[in-house]
N, C-alpha and C positions, 0 to 999 in steps of 0.2 A: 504494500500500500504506500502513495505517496506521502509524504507528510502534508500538505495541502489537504488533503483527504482524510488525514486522522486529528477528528473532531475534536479528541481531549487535546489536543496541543495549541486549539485555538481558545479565546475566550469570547467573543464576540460582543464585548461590552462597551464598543467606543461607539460614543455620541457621535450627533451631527458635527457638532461644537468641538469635541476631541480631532475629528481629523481636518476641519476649516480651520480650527489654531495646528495643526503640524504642517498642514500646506504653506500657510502663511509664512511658519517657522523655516521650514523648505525654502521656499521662495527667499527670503534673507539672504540664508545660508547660501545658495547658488549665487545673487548680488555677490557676494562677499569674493566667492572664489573669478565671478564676470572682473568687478574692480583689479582684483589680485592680478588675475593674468594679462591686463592692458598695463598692470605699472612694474612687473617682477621682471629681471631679468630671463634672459631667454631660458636655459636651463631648467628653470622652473614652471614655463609656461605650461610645458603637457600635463605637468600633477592638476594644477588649477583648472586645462581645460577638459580633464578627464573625469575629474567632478561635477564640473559645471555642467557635462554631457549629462551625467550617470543622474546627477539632481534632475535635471530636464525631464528624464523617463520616470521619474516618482515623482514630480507635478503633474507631467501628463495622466498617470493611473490616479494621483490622487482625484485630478476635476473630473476623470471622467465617470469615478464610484460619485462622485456628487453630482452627479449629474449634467454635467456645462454641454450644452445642446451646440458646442462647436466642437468637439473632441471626440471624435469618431475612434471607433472600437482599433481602426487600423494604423491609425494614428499612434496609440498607444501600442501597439504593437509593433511599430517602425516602418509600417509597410506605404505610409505614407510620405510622397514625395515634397508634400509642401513642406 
């Protein structure tokens, strides 16, 4: 069985509120590493923009479990070109 799939491992007890404050929280945190990687020297830049990617794809699943009527299933997925 996947662990996705085994139920006691999950709790399922976050709010609306719970995960619109860790998107938010997300969203910062990805800021944080956008600024980083426009002022750090070169060397550093792929940590910052490896992040910044990696944040991207947990904002995208974040809006789309909340429903954001612009964030198609494929989107979140990658499979989306825009």
């Amino acid at each position: 069985m996947n662990d996705h799939q085994d139920s006691e491992n999950f709790a399922y007890n976050k709010s609306w509120d719970d995960i619109e404050n860790f998107l938010y929280e997300v969203e910062r945190e990805q800021n944080k590493h956008w600024m980083a990687f426009q002022r750090c020297p070169k060397p550093l830049r792929m940590f910052h923009w490896n992040n910044y990617k990696g944040l991207e794809g947990v904002i995208n699943a974040l809006r789309w479990v909340l429903g954001d009527l612009h964030m198609g299933r494929n989107k979140v997925l990658g499979r989306d070109k825009k």
